[in-house]
C-alpha positions in Angstrom: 104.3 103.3 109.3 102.1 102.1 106.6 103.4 100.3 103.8 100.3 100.7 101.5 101.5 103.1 98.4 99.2 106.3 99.0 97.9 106.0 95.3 96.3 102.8 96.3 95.0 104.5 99.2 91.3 106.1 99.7 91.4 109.6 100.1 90.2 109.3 103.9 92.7 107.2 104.7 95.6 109.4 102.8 94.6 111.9 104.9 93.8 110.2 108.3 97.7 108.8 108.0 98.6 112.4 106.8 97.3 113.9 109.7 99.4 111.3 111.9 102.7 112.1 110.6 102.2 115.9 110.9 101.3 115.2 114.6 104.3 112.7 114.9 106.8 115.5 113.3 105.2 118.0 115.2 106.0 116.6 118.0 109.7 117.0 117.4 110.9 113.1 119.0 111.8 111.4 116.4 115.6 111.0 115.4 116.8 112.8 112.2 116.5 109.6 110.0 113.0 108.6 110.6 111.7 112.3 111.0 113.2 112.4 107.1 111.3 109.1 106.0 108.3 110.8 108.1 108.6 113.9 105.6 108.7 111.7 102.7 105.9 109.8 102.8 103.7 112.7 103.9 105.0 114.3 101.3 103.7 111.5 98.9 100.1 111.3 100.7 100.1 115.1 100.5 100.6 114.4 96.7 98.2 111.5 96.3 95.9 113.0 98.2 96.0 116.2 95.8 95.8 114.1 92.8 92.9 112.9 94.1 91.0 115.8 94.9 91.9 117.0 91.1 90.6 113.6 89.7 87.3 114.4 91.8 87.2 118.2 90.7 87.3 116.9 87.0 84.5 114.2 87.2 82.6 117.1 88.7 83.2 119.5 86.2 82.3 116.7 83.3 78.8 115.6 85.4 78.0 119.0 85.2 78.6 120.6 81.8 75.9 121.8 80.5 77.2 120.7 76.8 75.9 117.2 75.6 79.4 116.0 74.9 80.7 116.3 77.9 78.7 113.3 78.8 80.2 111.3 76.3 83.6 112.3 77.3 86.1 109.8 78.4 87.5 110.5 82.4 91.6 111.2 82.0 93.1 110.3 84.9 96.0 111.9 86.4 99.5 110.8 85.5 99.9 109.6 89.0 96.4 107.4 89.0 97.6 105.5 86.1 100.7 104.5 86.7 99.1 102.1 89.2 
C-alpha cells in the first residue's frame, strides 16, 4: 500500500488508489488485519478526496459570483487542507 498521506495526494490519484482497495476488499482475501488497515486508509482517501471536491466546488462558486467582491475574496481552505 501507498504511504503518501491522501491530503498530499492529487485527486486522481486518491481515487485511482481508492478504487484499488475497494476492488482488493471486494475481493474478500485478505486476512482480518490488513482488510482493517484496507478500510482505514480508504476511508481517509474517501475523505480527502471529498475535501477536495468541496475545495473545488468553492473556488467555483467564488469564480462565478456575479458580485464584484467575490473576486476579491480570499479562498478558505478546508480544515483538512491546512493542516498540511
Amino acid at each position: 500500500m501507498a504511504s503518501k498521506k491522501p491530503e498530499n495526494m492529487s485527486y486522481e490519484a486518491t481515487i485511482e488508489e481508492l478504487d484499488t482497495l475497494v476492488n482488493q476488499l471486494e475481493n474478500g482475501d485478505l486476512p482480518l488485519d490488513d482488510a482493517l488497515k484496507t478500510f482505514e486508509r480508504g476511508i481517509a482517501l474517501a475523505r480527502a478526496g471529498q475535501s477536495k471536491l468541496s475545495d473545488a466546488e468553492q473556488r467555483v462558486k467564488i469564480l462565478l459570483s456575479d458580485s464584484d467582491e467575490a473576486a476579491l475574496s480570499d479562498f478558505v481552505e478546508s480544515d483538512e487542507q491546512s493542516e498540511v
